[in-house]
C-alpha positions as CSV (number, residue, x, y, z in Angstrom):
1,X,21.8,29.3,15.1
2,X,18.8,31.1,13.1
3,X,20.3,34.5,11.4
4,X,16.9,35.9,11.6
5,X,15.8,35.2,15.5
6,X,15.5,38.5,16.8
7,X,13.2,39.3,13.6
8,X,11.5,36.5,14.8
9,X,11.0,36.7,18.1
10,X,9.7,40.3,17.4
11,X,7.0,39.6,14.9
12,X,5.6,36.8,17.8
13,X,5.4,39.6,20.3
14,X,3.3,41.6,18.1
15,X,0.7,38.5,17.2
16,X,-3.1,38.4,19.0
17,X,-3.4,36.3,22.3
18,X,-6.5,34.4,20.4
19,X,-6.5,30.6,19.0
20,X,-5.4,29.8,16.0
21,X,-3.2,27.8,13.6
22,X,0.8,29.2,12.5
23,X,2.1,28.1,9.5
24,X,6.4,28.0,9.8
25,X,8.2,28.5,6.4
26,X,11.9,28.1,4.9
27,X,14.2,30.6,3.0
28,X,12.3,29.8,0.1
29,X,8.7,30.0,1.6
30,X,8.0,26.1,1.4
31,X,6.0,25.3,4.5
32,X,8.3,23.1,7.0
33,X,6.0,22.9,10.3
34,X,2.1,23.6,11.1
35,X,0.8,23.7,14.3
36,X,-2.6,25.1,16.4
37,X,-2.6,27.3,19.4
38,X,-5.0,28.4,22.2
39,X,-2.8,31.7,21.9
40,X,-1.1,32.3,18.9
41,X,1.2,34.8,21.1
42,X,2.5,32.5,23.5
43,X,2.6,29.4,21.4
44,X,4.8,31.1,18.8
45,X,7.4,33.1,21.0
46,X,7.4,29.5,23.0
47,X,10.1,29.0,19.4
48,X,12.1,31.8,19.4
49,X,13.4,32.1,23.1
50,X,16.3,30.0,24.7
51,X,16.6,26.8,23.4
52,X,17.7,24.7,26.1
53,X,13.9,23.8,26.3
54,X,13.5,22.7,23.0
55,X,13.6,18.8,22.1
56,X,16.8,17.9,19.4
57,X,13.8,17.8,16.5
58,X,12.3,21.2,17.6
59,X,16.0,23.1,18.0
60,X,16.2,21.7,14.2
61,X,13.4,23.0,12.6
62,X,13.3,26.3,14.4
63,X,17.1,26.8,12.8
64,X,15.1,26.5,9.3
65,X,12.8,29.2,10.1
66,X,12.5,32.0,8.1
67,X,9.5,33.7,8.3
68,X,5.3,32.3,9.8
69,X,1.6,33.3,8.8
70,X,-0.6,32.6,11.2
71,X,-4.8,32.1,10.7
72,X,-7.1,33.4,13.3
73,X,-9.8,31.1,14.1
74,X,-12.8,31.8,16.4
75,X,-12.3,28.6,18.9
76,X,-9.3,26.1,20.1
77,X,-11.5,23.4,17.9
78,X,-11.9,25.3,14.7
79,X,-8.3,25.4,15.1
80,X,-7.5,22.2,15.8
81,X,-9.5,21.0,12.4
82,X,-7.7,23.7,10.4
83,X,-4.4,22.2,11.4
84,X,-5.3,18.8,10.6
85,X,-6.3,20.2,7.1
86,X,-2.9,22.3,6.8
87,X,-0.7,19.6,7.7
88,X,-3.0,17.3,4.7
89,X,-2.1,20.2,2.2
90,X,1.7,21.1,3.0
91,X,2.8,17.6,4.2
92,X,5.5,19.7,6.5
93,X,8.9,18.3,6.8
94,X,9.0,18.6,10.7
95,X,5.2,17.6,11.6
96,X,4.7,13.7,12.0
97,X,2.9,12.7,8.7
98,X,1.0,9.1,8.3
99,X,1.1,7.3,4.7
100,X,-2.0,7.1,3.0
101,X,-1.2,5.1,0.1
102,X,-4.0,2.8,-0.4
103,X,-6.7,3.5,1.7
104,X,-8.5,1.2,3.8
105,X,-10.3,-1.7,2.2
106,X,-13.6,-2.9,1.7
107,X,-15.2,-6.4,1.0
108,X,-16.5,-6.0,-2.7
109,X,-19.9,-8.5,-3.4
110,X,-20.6,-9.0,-6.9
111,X,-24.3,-8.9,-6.7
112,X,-24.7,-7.7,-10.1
113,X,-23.4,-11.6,-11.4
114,X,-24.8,-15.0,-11.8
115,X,-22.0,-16.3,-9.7
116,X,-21.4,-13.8,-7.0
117,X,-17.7,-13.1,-5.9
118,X,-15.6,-11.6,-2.9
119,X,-13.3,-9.4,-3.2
120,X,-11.2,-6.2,-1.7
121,X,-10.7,-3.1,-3.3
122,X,-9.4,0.3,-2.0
123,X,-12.9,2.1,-2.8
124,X,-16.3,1.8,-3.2
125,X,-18.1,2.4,-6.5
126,X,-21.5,4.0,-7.2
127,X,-22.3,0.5,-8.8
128,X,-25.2,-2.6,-8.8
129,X,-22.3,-4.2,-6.5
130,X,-22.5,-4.4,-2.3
131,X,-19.9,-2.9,-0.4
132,X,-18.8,-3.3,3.2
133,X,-16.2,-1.6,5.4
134,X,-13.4,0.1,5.4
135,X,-11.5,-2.6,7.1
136,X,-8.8,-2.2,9.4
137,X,-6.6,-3.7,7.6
138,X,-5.8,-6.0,4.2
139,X,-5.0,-9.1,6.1
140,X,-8.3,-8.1,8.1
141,X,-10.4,-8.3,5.0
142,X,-8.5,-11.2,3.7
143,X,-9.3,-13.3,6.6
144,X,-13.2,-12.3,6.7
145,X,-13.3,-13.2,3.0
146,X,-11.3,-17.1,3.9
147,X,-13.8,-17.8,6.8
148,X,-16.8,-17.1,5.1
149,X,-15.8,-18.8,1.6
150,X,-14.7,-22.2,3.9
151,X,-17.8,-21.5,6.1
152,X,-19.8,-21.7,3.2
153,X,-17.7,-23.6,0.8
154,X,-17.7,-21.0,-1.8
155,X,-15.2,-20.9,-4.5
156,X,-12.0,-19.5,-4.0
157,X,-10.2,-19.9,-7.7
158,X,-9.9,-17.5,-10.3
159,X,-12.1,-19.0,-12.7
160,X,-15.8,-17.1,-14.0
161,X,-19.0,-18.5,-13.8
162,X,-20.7,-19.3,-16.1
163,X,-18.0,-18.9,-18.7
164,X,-15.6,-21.7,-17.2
165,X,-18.3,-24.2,-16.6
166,X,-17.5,-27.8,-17.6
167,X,-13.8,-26.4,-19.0
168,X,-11.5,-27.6,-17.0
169,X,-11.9,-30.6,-13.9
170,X,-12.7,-29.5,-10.6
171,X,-9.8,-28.4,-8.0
172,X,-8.7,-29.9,-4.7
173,X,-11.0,-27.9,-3.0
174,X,-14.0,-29.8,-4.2
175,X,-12.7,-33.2,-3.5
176,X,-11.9,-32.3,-0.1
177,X,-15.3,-31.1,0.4
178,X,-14.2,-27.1,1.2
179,X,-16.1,-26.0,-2.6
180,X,-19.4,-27.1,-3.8
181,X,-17.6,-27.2,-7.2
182,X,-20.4,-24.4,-9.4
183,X,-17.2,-25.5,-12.5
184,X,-18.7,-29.0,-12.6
185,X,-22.0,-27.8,-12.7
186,X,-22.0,-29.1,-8.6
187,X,-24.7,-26.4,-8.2
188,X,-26.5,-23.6,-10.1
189,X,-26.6,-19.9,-10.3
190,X,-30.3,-19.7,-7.8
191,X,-28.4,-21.9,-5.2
192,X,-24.9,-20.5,-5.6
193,X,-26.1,-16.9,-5.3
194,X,-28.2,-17.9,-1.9
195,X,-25.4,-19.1,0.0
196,X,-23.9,-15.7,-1.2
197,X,-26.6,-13.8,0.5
198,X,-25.8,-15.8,3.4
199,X,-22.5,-14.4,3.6
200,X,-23.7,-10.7,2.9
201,X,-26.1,-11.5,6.1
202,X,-23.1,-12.1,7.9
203,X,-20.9,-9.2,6.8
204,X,-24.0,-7.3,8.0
205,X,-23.8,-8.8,11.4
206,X,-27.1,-10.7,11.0
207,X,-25.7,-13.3,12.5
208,X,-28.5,-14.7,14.4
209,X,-31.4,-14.0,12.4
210,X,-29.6,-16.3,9.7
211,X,-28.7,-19.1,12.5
212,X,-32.3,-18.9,13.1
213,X,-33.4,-19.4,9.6
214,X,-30.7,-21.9,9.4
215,X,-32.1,-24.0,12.2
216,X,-35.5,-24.0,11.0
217,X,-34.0,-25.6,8.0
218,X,-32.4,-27.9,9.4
219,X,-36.0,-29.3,11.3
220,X,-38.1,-29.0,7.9
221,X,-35.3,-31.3,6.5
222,X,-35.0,-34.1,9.1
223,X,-39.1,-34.3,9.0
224,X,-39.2,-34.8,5.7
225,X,-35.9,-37.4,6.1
226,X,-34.1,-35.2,3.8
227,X,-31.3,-36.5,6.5
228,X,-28.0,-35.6,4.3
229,X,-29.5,-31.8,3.9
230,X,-30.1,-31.9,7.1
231,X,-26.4,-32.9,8.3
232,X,-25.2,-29.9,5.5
233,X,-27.1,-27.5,7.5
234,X,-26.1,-29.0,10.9
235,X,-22.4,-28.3,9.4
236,X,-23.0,-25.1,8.4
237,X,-24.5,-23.6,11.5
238,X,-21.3,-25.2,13.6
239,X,-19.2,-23.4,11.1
240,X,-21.1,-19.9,11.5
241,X,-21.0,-20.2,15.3
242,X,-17.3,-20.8,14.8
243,X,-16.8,-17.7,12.9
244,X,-17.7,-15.5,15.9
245,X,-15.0,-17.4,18.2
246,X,-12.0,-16.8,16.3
247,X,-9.3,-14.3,17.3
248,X,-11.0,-14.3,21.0
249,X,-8.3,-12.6,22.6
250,X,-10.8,-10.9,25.7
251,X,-10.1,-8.0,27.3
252,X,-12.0,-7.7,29.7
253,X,-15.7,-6.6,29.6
254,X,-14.5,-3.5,27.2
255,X,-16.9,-3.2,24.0
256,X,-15.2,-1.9,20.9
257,X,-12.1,0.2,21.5
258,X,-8.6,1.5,20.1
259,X,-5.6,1.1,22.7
260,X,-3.0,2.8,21.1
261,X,0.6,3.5,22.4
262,X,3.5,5.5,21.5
263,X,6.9,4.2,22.9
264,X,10.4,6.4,21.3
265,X,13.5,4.5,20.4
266,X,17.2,5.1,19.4
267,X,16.7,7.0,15.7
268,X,12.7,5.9,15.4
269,X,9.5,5.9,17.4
270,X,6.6,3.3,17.1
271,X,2.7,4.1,17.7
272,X,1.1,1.0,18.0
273,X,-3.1,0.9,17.3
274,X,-4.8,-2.3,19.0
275,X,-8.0,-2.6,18.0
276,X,-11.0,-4.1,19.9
277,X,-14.4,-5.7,18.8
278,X,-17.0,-6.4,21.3
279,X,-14.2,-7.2,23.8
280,X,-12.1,-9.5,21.3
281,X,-8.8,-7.9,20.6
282,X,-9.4,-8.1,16.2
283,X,-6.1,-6.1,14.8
284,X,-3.0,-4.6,15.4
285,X,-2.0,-1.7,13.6
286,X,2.2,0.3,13.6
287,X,3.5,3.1,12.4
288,X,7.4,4.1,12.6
289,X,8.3,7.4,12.7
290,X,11.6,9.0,12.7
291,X,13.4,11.5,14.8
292,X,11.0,11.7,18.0
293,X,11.8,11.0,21.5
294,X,10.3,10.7,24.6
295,X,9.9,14.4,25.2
296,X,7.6,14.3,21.7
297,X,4.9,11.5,23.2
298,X,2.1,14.0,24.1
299,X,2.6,15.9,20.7
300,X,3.4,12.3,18.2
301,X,0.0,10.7,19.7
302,X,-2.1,14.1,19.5
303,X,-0.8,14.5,16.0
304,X,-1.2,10.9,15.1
305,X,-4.7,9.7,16.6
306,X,-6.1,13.3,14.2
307,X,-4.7,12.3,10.9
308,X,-5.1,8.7,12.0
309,X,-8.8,8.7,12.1
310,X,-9.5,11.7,9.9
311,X,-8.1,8.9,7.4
312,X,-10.1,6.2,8.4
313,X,-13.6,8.0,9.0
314,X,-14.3,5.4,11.3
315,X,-14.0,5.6,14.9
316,X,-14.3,3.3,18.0
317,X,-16.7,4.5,21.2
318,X,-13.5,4.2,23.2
319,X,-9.8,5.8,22.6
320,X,-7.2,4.7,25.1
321,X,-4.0,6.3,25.0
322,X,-0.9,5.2,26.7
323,X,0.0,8.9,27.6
324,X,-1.9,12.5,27.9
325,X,-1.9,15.1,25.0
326,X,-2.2,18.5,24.7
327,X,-5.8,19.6,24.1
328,X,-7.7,16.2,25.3
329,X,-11.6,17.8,25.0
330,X,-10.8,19.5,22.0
331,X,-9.7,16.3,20.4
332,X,-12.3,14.3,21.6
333,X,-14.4,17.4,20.4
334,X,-12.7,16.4,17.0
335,X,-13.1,12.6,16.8
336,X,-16.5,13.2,18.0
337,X,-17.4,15.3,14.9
338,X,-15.4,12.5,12.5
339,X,-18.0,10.0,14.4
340,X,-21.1,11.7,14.8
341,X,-21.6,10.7,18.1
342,X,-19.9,11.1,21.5
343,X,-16.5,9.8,21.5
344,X,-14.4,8.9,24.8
345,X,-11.1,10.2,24.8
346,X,-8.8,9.0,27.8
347,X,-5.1,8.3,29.0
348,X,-6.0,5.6,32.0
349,X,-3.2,5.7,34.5
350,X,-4.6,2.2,36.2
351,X,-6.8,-0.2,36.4
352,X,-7.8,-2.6,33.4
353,X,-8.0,0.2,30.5
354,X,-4.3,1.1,31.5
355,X,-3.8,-2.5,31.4
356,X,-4.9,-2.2,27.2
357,X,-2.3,0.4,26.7
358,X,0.6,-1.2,28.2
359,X,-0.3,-4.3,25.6
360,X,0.1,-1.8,23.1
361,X,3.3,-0.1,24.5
362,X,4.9,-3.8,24.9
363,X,3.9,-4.4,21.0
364,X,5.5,-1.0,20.3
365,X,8.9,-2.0,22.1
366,X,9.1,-5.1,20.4
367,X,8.3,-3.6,16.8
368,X,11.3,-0.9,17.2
369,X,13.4,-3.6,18.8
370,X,13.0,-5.9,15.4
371,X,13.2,-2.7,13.6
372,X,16.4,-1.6,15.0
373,X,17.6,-5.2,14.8
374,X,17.1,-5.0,11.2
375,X,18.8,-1.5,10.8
376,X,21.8,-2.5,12.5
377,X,21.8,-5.3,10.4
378,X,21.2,-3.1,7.1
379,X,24.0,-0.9,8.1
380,X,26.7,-3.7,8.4
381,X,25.8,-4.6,4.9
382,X,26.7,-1.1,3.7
383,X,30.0,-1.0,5.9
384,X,31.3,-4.1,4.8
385,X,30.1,-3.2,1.0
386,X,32.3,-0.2,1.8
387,X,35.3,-1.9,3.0
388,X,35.8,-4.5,0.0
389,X,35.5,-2.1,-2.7
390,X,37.6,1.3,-1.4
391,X,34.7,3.7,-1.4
392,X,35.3,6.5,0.5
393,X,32.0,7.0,2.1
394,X,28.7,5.0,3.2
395,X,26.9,3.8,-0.2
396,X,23.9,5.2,1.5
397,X,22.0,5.3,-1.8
398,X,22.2,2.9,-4.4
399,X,20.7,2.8,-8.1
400,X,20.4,-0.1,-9.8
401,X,20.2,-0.5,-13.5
402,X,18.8,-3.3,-16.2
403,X,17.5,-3.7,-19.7
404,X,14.8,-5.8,-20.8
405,X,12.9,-7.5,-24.2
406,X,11.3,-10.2,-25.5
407,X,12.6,-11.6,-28.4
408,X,14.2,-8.3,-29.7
409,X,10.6,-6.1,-28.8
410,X,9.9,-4.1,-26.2
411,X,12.9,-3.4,-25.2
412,X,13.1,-1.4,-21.6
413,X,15.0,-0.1,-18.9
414,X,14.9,0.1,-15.2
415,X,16.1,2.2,-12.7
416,X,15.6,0.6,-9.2
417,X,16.9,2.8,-6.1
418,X,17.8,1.2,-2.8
419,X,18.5,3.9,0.4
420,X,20.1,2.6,3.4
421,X,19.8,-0.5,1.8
422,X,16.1,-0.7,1.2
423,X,14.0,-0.2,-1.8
424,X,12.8,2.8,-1.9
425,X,9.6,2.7,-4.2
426,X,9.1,6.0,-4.6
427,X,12.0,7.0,-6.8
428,X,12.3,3.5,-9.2
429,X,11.7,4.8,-12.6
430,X,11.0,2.8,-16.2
431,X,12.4,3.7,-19.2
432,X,10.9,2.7,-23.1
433,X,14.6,2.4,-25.5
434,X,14.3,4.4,-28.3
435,X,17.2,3.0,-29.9
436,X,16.5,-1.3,-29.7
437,X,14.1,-0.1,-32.6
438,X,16.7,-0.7,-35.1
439,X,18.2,-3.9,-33.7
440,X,19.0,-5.6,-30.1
441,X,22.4,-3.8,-28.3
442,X,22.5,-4.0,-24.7
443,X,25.2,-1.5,-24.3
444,X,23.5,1.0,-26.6
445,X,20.2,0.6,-24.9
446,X,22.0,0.9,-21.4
447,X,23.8,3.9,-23.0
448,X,20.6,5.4,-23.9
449,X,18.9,5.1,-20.4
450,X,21.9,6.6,-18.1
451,X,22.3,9.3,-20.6
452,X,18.3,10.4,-20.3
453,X,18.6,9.8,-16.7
454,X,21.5,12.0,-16.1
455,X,19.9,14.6,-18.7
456,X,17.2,14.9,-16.5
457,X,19.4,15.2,-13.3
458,X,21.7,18.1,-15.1
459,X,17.9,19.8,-15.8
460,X,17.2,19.7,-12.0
461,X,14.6,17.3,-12.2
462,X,13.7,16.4,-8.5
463,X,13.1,13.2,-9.5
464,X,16.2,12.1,-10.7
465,X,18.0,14.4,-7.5
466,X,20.3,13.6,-5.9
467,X,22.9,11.2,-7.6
468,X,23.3,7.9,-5.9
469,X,26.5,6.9,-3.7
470,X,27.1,3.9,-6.7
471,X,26.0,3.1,-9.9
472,X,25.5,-0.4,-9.9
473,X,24.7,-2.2,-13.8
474,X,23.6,-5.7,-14.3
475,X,25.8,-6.9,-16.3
476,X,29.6,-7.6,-16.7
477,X,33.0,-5.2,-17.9
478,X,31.1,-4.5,-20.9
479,X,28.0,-3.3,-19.4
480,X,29.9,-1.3,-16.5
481,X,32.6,0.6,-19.2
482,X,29.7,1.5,-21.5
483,X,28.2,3.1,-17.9
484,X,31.4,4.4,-17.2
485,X,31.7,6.5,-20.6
486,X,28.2,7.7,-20.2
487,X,28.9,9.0,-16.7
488,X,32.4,10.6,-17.8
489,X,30.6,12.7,-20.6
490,X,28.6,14.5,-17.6
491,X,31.3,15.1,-15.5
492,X,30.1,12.4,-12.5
493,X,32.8,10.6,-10.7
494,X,30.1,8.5,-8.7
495,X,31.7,4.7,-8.3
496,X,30.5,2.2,-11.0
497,X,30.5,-1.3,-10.5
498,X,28.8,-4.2,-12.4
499,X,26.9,-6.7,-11.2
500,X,27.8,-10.0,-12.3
501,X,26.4,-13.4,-12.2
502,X,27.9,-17.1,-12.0
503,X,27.3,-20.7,-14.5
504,X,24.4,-21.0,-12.0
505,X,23.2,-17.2,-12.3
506,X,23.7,-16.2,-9.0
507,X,25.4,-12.9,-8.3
508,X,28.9,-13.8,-8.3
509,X,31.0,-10.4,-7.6
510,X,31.0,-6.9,-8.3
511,X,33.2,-5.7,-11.4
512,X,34.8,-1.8,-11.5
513,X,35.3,-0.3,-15.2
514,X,39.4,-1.3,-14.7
515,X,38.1,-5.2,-15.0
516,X,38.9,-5.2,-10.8
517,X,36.5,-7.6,-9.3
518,X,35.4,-7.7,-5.5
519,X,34.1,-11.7,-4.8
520,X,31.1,-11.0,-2.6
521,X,29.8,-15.0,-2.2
522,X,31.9,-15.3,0.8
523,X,30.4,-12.4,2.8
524,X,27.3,-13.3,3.5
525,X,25.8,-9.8,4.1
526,X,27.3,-8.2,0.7
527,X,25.9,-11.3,-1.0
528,X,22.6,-10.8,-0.2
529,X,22.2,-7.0,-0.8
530,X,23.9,-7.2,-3.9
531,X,21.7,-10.6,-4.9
532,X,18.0,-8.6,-3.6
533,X,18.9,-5.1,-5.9
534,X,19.9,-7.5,-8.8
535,X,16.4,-9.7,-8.3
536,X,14.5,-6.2,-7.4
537,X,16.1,-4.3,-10.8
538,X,15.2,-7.9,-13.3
539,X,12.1,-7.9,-11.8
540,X,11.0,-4.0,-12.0
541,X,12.7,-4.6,-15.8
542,X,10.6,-7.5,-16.9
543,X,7.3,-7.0,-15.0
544,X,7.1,-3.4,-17.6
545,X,8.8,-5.3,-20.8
546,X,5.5,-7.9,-19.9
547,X,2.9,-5.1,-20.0
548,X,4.0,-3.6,-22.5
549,X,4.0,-6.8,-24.6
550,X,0.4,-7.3,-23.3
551,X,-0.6,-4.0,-24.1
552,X,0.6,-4.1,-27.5
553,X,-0.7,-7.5,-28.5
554,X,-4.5,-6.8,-26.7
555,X,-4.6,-3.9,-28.4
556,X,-3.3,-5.1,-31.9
557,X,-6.2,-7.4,-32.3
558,X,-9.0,-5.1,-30.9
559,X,-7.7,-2.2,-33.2
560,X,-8.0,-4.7,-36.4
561,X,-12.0,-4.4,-35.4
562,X,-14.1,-1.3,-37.1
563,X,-15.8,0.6,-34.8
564,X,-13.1,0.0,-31.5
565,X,-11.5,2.9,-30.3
566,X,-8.9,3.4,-27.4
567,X,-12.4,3.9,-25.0
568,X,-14.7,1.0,-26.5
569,X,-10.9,-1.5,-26.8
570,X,-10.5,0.2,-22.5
571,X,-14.1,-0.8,-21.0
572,X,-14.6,-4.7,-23.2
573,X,-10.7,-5.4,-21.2
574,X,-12.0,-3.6,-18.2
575,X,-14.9,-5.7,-18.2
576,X,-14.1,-9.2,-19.1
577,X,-10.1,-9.1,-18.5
578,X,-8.3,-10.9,-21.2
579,X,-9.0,-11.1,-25.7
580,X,-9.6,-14.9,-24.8
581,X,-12.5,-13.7,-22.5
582,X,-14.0,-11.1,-24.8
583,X,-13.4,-14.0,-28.0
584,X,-15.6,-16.2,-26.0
585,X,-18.1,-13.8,-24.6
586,X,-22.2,-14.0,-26.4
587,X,-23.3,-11.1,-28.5
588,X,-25.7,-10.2,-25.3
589,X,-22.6,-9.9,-23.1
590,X,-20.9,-7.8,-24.9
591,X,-24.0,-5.7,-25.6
592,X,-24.0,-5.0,-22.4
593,X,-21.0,-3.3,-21.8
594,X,-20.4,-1.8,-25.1
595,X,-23.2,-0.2,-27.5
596,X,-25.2,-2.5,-30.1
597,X,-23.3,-2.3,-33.5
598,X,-20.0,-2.3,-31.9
599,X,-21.0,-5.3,-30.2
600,X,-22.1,-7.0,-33.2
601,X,-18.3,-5.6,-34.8
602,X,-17.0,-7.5,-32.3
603,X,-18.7,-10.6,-32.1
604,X,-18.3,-10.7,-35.8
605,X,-14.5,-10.4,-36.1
606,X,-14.1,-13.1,-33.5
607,X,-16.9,-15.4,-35.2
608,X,-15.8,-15.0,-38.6
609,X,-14.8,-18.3,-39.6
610,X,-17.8,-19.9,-37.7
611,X,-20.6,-18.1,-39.3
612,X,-18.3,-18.4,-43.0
613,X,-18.7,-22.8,-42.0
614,X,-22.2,-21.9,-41.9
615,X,-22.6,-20.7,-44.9
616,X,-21.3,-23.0,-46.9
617,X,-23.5,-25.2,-49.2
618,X,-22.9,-29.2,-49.0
């Protein structure tokens, strides 16, 4: 029960009967919850009267109130868009919150070079290059980018044009006839860069004007008996015509639309986004989100469908929803103004646009079903984990240690952290050894990195908060006693095991700090948790010992040049990717990128013995 309710309750009675946006806030004035009301009044004493109303997830949060600020707006909308832009800046604990990690992609075209190239990047840059999108999705992209590069038979390797010309023979693709082969000189810059275009025309959607010219091709080629062109041409038009067929999943005579569906489950919900182009079903899109049930639907798809596309900036002419929300004109209001143009907003109760939702619900049921399939099966592992070793709780949260170097340099840690058995990104953290600098010692180095972990846990670092259920070291007793002596000196009693391997290097068993060992081959579930943090913790380890080697040996031959700086040594790897590539690149190249006499530096050092053969006198 909330100490403070009455207080509560009292300051809603006193608050204006006008729309606006309330902002709830802990004991220590961190903003937990943001929401919009048509009457700020009535919405906010809706939280402080009898509970018995409230869904599980509401009752919680309104025991964490302390105190609320509320902003007066002049209309529902205004309020509605401040919300969305409140929720952005707190992130609130208790209001549904989407991921925005990467962003959506777009399909980068490399105009600006001889040899053209697709690719997908996160964001458009104010360069020479084309750019189209955002995409619904990565796989999306992917898939546009595969059926236009077969369509066209455009390369699909990694090497660059014209620099790997003649290098190396051609691949696989180019003897099964899926690349016209520009590495064996197969054909040239003008021609290559056409067929590019051809693919920009249909990333455009011009479609039909390029069939057209196509066609017309074709004819001027079998008049003049040019009959192989012709049958290239006749290939190629099949193959564009193709392209629009694929993924024709019709519904009905709908144009482009979202169906999108919210269905609750046991601990987590699922909001499922079909998307629709020119009738085709094109996508699928699903979100998880915890602690909602059905009681929430109107308020998870209102709150979702407004960060969803304020996100995307893109919106369809048509949004279905599988159930009615709170405020349905003043959303559409708001997608509208995200669109610039009319958007409509509907919940269809029957017919064939209901029939569009309910896809998306039965895609919803079967994503939590796998979901909660997988949890169950997460949740045995940390039971049975549990049972063979004594703990007295739920390992909940696991970290994961390792140390890392090549050939005695570099030498690194890492701190990998799995949470109800799954990694959990966010919180894996690298550490550079300090001490490998005067010789290779595993158990010093380990010693070094649990010490400046736990350092920075006794300092309150929220990063390295809370401690972990185990401590789990790759390596054997050695390892886990040197962890063990390190966790002692700060007072932590959390369990300890390490992690150790087999003659094969597989993960054998689990060893405690009294030389106990727990076998974990025979159970099946143990062995593979145990075996994906071990993998997960090497490779976090060596993927940074790698770049740091990288790092240090790019940078020790640029930095022997005059003239090269961090920013000049930053935009020539930026540009052409690797020493090899910049070793190789003409005196104009480089020009281009970095200014004259630095160039000339450059191509110098890299040239030295060629011009100093030059020079000599027979």
């Amino acid at each position: 029960m909330n100490e403070r309710i009455d207080e509560l309750r009292e300051k809603a009675r006193s608050l204006p009967l006008k729309p606006g946006v309330y902002l709830h806030k802990d004991k220590t004035g961190q903003v937990i919850y943001v929401g919009k009301a048509k009457a700020l009044k009535n919405r906010v004493s809706q939280y402080f009267q009898s509970d018995s109303r409230h869904s599980p997830k509401t009752r919680k949060m309104v025991s964490h109130v302390w105190d609320f600020d509320i902003i007066i707006t002049e209309s529902e909308y205004e309020a509605l868009v401040l919300e969305n832009s409140m929720i952005k800046k707190y992130k609130p604990k208790y209001n549904i919150l989407l991921k925005d990690d990467k962003g959506y992609p777009y399909i980068k075209v490399t105009t600006s070079k001889p040899f053209p190239e697709f690719s997908i990047v996160s964001k458009p840059q104010a360069d020479a290059d084309r750019y189209f999108g955002p995409y619904l999705s990565r796989q999306l992209a992917y898939r546009v980018i595969e059926t236009i590069s077969e369509t066209l038979k455009l390369k699909t390797c990694r090497r660059v044009f014209p620099r790997d010309i003649g290098k190396e023979r051609p691949c696989l693709n180019q003897h099964l006839g899926r690349c016209l082969a520009p590495c064996a000189g197969g054909i040239s810059a003008e021609e290559y860069a056409a067929l590019v275009r051809e693919g920009v025309a249909l990333l455009e959607g011009n479609s039909k004007k390029l069939l057209h010219q196509l066609e017309e091709s074709m004819m001027e080629a079998s008049e003049e008996l040019q009959f192989e062109r012709a049958a290239l041409l006749r290939d190629r038009i099949k193959a564009i015509r193709a392209l629009g067929e694929k993924q024709k999943v019709v519904a009905g005579t709908f144009a482009d639309l979202d169906a999108i569906a919210f269905v609750p489950g046991q601990t987590r919900g699922c909001v499922v986004v079909l998307h629709y182009l020119g009738g085709a079903l094109q996508d699928k899109e699903y979100t998880m989100i915890d602690g909602t049930s059905s009681e929430d639907a109107g308020e998870v798809l209102g709150a979702f469908i407004k960060q969803y596309y304020s996100l995307r900036q893109a919106v369809p002419k048509t949004v279905l929803l599988s159930s009615t929300i709170e405020d349905m004109d003043a959303v559409a209001d708001f997608l509208s103004s995200i669109a610039e143009r009319k958007i409509d907003l509907a919940a269809p109760q029957r017919g064939k646009r209901h029939d569009l939702t309910r896809l998306a619900e039965k895609n919803a049921e079967e994503e939590i079903a796998r979901a909660e399939t997988n949890r169950e099966r997460r949740y045995k592992s940390l039971e049975l984990l549990q049972s063979m070793t004594g703990l007295d709780e739920l390992p909940v949260l696991l970290e994961s240690y390792d140390i890392s170097n090549f050939a005695g340099a570099d030498t690194v840690g890492s701190m990998v952290v799995f949470e109800h058995a799954q990694p959990k990104r966010s919180r894996y953290r690298r550490f550079k050894i300090a001490c490998a600098a005067s010789g290779q010692d595993d158990y010093a180095s380990m010693a070094e990195m649990l010490t400046r972990r736990l350092q920075h846990w006794k300092d309150g670092d929220p990063k390295f908060c809370p401690l972990p259920s185990v401590f789990l070291i790759d390596g054997g007793l050695g390892h886990v006693r040197t962890a063990q002596s390190v966790l002692e000196k700060f007072g932590v009693t959390t369990p300890c095991f390490g992690m150790v391997k087999d003659d094969h290097h597989r993960t054998r068993g689990l060893v405690a700090p009294d030389g106990r060992e727990f076998g974990i081959s025979t159970v099946p579930a143990v062995f593979a948790l145990i075996g994906r943090i071990q993998e997960e913790t090497h490779r976090f380890a060596i993927t940074y010992n790698r770049t740091l080697g990288a790092k240090r040996m790019r940078g020790s031959t640029l930095d022997k040049i005059a003239g090269v700086g961090d920013k000049r040594r930053n935009e020539l790897l930026k540009h052409f990717g690797t020493i090899d590539a910049i070793k190789h690149a003409s005196l104009n190249e480089l020009q281009r990128i970095v200014p004259a006499n630095t160039a000339r530096a450059v191509y110098d050092f890299f040239h030295a013995e060629e011009q100093k053969g030059e020079n000599v006198c027979e």
